[in-house]
C-alpha positions as CSV (number, residue, x, y, z in Angstrom):
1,X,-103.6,31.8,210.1
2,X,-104.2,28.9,207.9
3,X,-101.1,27.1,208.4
4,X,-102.4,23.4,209.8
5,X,-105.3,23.2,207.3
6,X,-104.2,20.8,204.1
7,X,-105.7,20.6,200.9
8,X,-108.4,18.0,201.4
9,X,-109.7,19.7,204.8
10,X,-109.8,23.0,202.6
11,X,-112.0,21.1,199.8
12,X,-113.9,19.8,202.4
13,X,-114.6,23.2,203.9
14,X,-115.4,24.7,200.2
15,X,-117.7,21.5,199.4
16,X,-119.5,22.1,203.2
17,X,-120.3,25.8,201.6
18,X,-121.3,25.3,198.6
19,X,-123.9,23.3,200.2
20,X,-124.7,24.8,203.2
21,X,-125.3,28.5,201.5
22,X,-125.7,27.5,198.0
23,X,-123.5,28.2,195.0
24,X,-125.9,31.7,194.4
25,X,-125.1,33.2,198.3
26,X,-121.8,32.0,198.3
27,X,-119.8,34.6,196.6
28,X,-122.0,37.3,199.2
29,X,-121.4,35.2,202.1
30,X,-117.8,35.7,201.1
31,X,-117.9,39.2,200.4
32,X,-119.4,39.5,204.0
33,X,-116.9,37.6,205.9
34,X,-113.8,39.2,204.4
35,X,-115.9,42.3,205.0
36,X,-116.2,41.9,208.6
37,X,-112.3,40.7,209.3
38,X,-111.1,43.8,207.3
39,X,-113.0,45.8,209.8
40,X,-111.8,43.9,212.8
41,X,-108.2,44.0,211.6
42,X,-108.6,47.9,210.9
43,X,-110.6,48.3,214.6
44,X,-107.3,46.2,216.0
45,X,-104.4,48.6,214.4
46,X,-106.4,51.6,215.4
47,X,-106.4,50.3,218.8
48,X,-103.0,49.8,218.7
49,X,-102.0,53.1,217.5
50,X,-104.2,54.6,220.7
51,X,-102.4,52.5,223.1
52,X,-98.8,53.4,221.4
53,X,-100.2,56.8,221.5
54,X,-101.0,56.7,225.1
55,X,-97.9,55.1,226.5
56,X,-95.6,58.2,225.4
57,X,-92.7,58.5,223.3
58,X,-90.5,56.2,225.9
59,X,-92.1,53.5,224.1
60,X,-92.1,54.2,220.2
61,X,-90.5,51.1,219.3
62,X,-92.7,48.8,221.6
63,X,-94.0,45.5,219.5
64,X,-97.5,44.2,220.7
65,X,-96.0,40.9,219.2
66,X,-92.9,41.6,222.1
67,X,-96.1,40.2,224.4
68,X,-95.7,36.6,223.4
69,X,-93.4,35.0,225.4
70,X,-91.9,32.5,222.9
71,X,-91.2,36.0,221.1
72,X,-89.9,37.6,224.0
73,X,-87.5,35.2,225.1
74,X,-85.9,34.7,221.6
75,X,-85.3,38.4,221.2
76,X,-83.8,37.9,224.5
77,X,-81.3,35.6,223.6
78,X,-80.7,37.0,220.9
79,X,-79.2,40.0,222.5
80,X,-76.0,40.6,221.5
81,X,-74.9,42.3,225.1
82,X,-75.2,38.7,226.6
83,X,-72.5,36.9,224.9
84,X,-75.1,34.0,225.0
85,X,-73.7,33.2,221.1
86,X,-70.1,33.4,222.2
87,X,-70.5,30.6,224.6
88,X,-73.5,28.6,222.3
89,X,-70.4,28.6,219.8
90,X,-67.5,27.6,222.3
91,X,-69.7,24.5,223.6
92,X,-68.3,21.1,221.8
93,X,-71.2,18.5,222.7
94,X,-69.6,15.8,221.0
95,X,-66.0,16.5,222.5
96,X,-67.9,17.2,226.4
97,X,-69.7,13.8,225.8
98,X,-66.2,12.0,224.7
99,X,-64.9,13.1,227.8
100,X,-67.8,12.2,230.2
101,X,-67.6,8.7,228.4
102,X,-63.9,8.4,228.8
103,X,-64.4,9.4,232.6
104,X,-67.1,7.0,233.0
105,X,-65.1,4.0,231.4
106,X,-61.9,4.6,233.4
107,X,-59.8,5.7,230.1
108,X,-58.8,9.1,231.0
109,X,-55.6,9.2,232.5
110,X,-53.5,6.9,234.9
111,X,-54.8,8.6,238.0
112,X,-58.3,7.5,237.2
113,X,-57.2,3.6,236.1
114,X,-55.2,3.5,239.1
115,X,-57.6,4.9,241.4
116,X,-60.4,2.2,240.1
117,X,-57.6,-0.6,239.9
118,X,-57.7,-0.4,243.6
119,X,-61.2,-0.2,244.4
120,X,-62.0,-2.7,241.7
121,X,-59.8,-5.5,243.3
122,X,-59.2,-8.2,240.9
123,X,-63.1,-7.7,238.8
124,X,-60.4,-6.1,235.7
125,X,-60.2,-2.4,236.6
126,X,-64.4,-2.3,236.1
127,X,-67.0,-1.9,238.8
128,X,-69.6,-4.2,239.0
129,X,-72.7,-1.9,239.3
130,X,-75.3,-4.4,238.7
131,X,-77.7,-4.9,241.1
132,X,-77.8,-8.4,242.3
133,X,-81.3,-9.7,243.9
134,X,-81.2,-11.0,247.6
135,X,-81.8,-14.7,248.4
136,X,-84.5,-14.2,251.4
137,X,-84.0,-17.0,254.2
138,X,-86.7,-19.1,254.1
139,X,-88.0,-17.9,257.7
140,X,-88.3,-14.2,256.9
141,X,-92.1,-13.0,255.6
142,X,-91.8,-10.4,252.4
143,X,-92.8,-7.0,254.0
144,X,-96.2,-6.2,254.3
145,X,-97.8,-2.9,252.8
146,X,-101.1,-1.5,254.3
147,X,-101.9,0.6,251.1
148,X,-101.2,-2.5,248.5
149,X,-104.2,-4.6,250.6
């Protein structure tokens, strides 16, 4: 619950009480609050154990916490009837990025270096790709855009 608070938040909170109910109504205004989320926690499991209650037996094993979606999906996944870990653990990144590197660089076989030899021409087996900017003629206007005005 607390998770994201650090220790000098929490000092500030305890210094914030002490002086906001006092150092003699603290330890009751403690008492009271851990009173109160007893109760609610105990008004929260009781509802839970009506709802399980109501649903049937068909759903014995049903998890309120099976309701989150982050939750959901990871039990999901984690089915073993998938196979989802079979093919998680057959997938090589690094040797599937090697060979979209080689592909991309013209290293990975002779068919592919002959194939770009002859589109290339005489540019050393690579393809320019750069864009190269357009020299306007001096009579042309740039284009005009409406919504820029």
């Amino acid at each position: 619950m607390f998770n994201d608070v650090g220790p000098l938040e929490l000092v500030t909170l305890i210094v914030l009480a002490v002086l906001v109910f006092g150092p003699d109504k603290l330890p009751k205004v403690i008492q009271d609050v851990t009173r109160t989320i007893r109760k609610i926690r105990e008004f929260s499991e009781s509802a839970k154990n009506d709802i399980r209650e109501e649903l049937g037996p068909e759903f014995k094993d049903f998890e309120f916490e099976d309701l989150n979606p982050k939750t959901f999906i990871r039990k999901q996944l984690d089915n073993e009837d998938l196979g989802l870990k079979e093919i998680r653990n057959g997938f090589d990144l690094k040797k599937e990025m090697a060979e979209v590197t080689d592909a991309v660089h013209s290293r990975d076989s002779d068919a592919s270096s002959a194939s770009s030899a002859g589109a290339a021409g005489s540019s050393g087996g690579r393809i320019d790709m750069t864009k190269k900017p357009e020299t306007p003629d001096p009579d042309d206007r740039p284009p005009f855009d409406a919504d820029a005005t």
